[in-house]
Backbone bond lengths (Angstrom), bond angles and torsions (degrees), N, CA, C in turn:
res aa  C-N    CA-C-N  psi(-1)  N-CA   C-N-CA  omega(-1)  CA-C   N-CA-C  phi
1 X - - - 1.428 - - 1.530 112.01 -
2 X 0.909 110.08 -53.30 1.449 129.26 174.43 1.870 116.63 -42.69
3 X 1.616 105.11 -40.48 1.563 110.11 -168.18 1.742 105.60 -82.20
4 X 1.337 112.68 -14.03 1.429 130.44 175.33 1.629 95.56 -45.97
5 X 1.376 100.08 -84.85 1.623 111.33 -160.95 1.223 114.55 -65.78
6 X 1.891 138.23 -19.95 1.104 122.69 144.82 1.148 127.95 -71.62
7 X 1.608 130.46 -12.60 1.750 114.40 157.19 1.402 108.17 -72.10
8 X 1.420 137.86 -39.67 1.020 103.44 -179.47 1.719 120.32 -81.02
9 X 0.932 141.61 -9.66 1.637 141.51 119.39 1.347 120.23 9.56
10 X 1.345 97.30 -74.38 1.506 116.86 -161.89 2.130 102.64 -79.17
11 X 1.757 103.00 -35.97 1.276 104.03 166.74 1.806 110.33 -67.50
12 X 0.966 107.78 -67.68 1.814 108.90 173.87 1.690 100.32 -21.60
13 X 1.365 109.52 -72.30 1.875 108.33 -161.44 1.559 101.13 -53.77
14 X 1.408 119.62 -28.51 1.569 99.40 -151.19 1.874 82.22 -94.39
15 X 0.931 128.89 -6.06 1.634 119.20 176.27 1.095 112.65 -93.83
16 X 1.409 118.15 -7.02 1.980 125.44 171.59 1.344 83.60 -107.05
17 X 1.016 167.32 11.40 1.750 159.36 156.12 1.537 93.16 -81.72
18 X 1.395 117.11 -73.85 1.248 120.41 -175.81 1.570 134.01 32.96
19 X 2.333 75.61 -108.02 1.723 84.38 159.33 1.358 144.62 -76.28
20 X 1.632 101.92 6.30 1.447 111.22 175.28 1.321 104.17 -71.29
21 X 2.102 114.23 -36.77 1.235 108.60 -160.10 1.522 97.78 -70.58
22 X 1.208 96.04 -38.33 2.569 94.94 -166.23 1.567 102.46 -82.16
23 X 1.369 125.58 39.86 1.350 140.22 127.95 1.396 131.98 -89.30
24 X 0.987 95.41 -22.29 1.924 107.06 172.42 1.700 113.22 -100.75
25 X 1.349 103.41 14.90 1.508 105.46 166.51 1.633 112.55 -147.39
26 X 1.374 99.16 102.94 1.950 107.80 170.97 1.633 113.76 -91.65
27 X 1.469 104.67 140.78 1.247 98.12 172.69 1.419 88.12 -106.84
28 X 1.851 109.65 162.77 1.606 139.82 -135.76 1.692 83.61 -149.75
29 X 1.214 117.09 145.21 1.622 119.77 158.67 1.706 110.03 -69.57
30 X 0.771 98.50 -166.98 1.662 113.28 169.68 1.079 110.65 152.43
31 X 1.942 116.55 140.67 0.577 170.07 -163.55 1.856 107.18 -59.18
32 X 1.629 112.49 101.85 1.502 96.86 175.32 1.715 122.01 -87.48
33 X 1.525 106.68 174.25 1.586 110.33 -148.92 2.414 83.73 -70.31
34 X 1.444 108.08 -10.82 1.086 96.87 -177.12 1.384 108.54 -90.14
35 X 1.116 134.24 -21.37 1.486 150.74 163.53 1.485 95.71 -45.51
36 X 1.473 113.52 -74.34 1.323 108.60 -164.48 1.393 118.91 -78.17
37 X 1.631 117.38 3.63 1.158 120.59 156.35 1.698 111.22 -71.52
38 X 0.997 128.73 -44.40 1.164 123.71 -173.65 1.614 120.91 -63.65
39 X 1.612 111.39 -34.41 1.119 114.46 161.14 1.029 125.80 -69.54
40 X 1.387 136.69 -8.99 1.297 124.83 172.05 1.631 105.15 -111.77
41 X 1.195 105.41 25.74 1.598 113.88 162.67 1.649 117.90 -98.89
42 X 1.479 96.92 -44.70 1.409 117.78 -177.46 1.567 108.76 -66.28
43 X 1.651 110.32 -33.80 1.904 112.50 171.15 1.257 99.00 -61.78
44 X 1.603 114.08 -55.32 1.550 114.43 -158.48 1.908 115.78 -60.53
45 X 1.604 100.16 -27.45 1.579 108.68 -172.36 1.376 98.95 -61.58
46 X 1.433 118.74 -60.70 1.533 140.88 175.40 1.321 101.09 -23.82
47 X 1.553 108.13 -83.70 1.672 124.03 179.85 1.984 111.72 -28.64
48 X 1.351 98.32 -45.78 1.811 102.49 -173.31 1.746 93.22 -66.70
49 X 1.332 103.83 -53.71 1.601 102.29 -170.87 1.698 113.40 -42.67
50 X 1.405 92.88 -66.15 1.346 94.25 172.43 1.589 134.80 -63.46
51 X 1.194 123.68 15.59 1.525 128.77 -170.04 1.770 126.20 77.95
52 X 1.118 120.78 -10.23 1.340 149.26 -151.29 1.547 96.69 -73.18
53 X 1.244 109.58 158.38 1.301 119.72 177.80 1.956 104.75 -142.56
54 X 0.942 117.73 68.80 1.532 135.35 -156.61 1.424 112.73 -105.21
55 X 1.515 129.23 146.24 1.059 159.46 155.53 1.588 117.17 -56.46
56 X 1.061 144.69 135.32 1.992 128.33 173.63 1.257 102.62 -148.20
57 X 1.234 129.70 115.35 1.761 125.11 179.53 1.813 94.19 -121.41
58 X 1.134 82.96 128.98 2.134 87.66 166.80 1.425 109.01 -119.22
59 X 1.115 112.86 142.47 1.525 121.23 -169.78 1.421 119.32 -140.75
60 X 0.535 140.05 149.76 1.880 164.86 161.35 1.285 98.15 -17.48
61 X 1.652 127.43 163.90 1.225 112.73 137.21 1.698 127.47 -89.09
62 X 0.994 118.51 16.05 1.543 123.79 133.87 1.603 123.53 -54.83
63 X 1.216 112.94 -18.35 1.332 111.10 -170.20 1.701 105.87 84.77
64 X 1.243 133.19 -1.50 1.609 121.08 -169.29 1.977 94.79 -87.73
65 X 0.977 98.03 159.00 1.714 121.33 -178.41 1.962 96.38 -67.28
66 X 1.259 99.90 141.77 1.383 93.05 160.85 1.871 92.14 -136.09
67 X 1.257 123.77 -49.55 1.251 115.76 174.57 1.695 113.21 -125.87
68 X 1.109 109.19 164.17 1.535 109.17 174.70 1.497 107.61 178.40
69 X 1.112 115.90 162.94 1.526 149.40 -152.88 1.435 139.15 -150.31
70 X 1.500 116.21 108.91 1.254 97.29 172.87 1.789 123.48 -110.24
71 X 0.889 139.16 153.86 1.732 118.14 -157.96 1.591 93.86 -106.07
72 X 0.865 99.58 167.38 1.853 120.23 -170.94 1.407 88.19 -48.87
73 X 1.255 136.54 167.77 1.563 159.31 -95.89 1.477 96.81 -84.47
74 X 1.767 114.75 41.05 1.804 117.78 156.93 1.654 93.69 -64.97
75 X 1.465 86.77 163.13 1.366 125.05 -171.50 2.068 103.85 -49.13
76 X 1.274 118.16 114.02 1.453 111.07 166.11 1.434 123.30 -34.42
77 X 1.485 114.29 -30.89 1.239 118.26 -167.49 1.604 114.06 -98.15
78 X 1.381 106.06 -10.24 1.401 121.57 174.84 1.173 115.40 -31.89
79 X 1.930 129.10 -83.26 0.904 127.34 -175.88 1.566 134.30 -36.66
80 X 1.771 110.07 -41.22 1.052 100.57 152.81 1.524 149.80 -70.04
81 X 1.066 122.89 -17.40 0.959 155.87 150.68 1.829 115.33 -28.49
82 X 1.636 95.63 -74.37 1.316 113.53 155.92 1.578 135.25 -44.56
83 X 1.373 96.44 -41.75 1.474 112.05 -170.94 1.788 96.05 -84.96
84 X 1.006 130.20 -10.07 1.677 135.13 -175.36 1.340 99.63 -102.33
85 X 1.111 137.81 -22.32 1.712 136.96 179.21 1.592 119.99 -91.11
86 X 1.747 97.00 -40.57 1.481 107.10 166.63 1.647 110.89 -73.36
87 X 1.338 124.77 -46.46 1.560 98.86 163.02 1.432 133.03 -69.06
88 X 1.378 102.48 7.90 1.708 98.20 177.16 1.483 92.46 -89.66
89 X 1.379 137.43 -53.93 1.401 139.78 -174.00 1.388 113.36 -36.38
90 X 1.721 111.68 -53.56 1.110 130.26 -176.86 1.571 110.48 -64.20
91 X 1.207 95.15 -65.15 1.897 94.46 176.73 1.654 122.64 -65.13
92 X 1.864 120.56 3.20 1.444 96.14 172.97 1.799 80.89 -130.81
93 X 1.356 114.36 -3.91 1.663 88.64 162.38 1.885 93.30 119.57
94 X 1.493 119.18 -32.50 1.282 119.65 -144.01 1.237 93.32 -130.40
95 X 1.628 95.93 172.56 1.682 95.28 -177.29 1.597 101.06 -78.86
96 X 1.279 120.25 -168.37 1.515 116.51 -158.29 1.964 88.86 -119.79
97 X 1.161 113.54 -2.44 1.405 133.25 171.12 1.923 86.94 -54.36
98 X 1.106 105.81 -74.67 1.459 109.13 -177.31 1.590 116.51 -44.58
99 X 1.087 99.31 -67.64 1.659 100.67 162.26 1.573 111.92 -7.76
100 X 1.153 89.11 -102.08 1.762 114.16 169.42 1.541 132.85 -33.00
101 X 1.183 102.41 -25.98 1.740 122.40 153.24 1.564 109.65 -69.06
102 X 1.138 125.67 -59.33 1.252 142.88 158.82 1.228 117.24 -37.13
103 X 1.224 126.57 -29.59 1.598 123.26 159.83 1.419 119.32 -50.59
104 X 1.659 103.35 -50.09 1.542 113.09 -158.87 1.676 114.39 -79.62
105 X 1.562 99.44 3.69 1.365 113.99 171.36 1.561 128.92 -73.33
106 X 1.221 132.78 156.61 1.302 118.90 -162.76 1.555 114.11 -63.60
107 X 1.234 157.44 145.12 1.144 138.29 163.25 1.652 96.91 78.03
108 X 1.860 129.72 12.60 1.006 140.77 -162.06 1.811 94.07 -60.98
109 X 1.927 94.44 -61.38 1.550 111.90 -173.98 1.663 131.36 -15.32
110 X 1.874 95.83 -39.69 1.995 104.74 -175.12 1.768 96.88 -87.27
111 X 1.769 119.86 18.30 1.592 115.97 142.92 1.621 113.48 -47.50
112 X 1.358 109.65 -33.50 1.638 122.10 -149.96 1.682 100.19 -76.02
113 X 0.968 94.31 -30.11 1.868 101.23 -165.71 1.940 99.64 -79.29
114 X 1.408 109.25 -9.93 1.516 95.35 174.57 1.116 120.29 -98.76
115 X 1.162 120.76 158.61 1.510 117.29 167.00 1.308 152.70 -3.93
116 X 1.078 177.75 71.35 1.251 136.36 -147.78 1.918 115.43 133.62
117 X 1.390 119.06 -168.23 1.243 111.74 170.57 1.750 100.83 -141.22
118 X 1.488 103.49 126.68 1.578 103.25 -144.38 1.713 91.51 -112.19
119 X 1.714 109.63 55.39 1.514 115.96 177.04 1.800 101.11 -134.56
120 X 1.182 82.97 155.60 1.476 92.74 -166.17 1.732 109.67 -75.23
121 X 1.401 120.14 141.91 1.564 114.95 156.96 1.842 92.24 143.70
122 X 1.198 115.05 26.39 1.711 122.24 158.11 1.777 115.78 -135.34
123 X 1.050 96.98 145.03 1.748 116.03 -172.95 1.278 96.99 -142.91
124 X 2.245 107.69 131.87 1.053 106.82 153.91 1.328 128.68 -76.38
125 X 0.677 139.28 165.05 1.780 150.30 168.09 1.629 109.97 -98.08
126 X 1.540 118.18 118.34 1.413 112.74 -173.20 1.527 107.80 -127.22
127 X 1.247 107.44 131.25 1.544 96.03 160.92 1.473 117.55 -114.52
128 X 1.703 98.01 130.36 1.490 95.99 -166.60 1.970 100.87 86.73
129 X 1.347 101.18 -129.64 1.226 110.01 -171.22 1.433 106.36 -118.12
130 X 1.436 120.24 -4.78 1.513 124.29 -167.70 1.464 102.51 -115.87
131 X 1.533 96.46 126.98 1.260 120.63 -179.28 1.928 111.15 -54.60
132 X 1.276 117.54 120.17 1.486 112.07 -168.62 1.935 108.91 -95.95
133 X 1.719 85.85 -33.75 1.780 84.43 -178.61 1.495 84.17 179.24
134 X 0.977 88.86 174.77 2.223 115.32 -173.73 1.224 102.78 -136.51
135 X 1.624 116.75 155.78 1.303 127.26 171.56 1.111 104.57 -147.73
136 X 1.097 110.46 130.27 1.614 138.26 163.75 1.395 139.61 -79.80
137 X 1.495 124.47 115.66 1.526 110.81 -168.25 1.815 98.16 -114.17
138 X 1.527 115.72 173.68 1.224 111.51 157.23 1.927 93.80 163.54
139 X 1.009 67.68 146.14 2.112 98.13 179.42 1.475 113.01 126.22
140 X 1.992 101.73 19.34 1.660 107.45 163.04 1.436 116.05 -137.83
141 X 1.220 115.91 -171.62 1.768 114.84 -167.17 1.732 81.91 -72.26
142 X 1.075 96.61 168.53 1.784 117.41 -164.20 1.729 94.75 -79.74
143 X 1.171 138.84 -44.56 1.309 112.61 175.35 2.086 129.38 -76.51
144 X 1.539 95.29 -11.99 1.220 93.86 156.66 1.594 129.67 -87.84
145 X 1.144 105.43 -24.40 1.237 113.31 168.62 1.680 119.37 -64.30
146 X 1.392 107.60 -53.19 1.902 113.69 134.94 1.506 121.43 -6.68
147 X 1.165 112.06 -58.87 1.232 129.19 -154.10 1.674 119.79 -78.03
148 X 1.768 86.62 -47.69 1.493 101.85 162.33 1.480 115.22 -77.27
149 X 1.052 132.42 -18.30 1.443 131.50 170.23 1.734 107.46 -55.28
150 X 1.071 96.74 -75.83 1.680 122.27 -172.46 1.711 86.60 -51.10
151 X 1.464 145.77 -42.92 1.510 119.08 -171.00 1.034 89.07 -74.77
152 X 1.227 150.63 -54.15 1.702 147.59 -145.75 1.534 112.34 -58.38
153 X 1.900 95.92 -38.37 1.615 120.00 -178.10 1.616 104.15 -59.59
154 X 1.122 129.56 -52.35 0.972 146.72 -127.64 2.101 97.58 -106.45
155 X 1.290 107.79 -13.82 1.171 116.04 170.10 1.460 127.01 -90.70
156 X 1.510 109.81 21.88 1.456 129.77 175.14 1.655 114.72 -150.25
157 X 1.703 83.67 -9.09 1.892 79.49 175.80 1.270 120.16 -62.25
């Protein structure tokens, strides 16, 4: 008699827990490994158009790699390079264009002390308001490298 009214007890609490618990878990879009294939097709198409010999890493918004690239005789150091600009995009939300504007601001310099790589040529990609993934370019002057970011972006918008 007794085990009656503590199961239903124990049923009552866990159905008032519930929706407390599926508040502490959001689902986020993200970005598939074919998504971010395409963006780093759409940098690389750009890059041929334009003459370029470029680096392209797309990443998570964790900042982790999901695809990347380096093109026939780009810079050895490219990829990394790339892969340090696309997690700065990713980890403050923005392109790193801003960043780098943000240097030339007064008191710009304590940019340096954060994280990240605070030169222009990565854009996150958002859907909605949530950052889905970033891509990173580099082994060109910073507004072409820009340039290829934003086509790569723009192949999942």
């Amino acid at each position: 008699m007794r085990a009656a009214p503590i199961a239903a007890a124990v049923v009552a609490a866990l159905l008032l827990a519930a929706p407390a618990a599926a508040q502490m878990v959001v689902q986020k879009p993200v970005l598939t490994l074919a998504g971010a294939r395409a963006v780093l097709a759409a940098a690389e198409a750009k890059a041929v158009a334009m003459g370029l010999k470029v680096s392209v890493v797309v990443v998570d918004p964790a900042g982790v790699p999901i695809v990347s690239a380096r093109m026939d005789d780009a810079s050895m150091v490219g990829p990394e390079i790339a892969l340090a600009k696309a997690k700065t995009a990713a980890g403050f939300r923005q392109p790193t264009k801003v960043m780098q504007q943000r240097l030339l601001e007064p008191e710009g310099l304590r940019m340096l002390t954060l994280p990240g790589t605070m030169v222009d040529g990565a854009v996150p990609v958002k859907a909605g308001a949530v950052v889905v993934e970033a891509g990173g370019v580099s082994g060109a002057c910073t507004a072409q490298e820009c340039e290829n970011a934003e086509a790569g972006a723009t192949a999942v918008r």
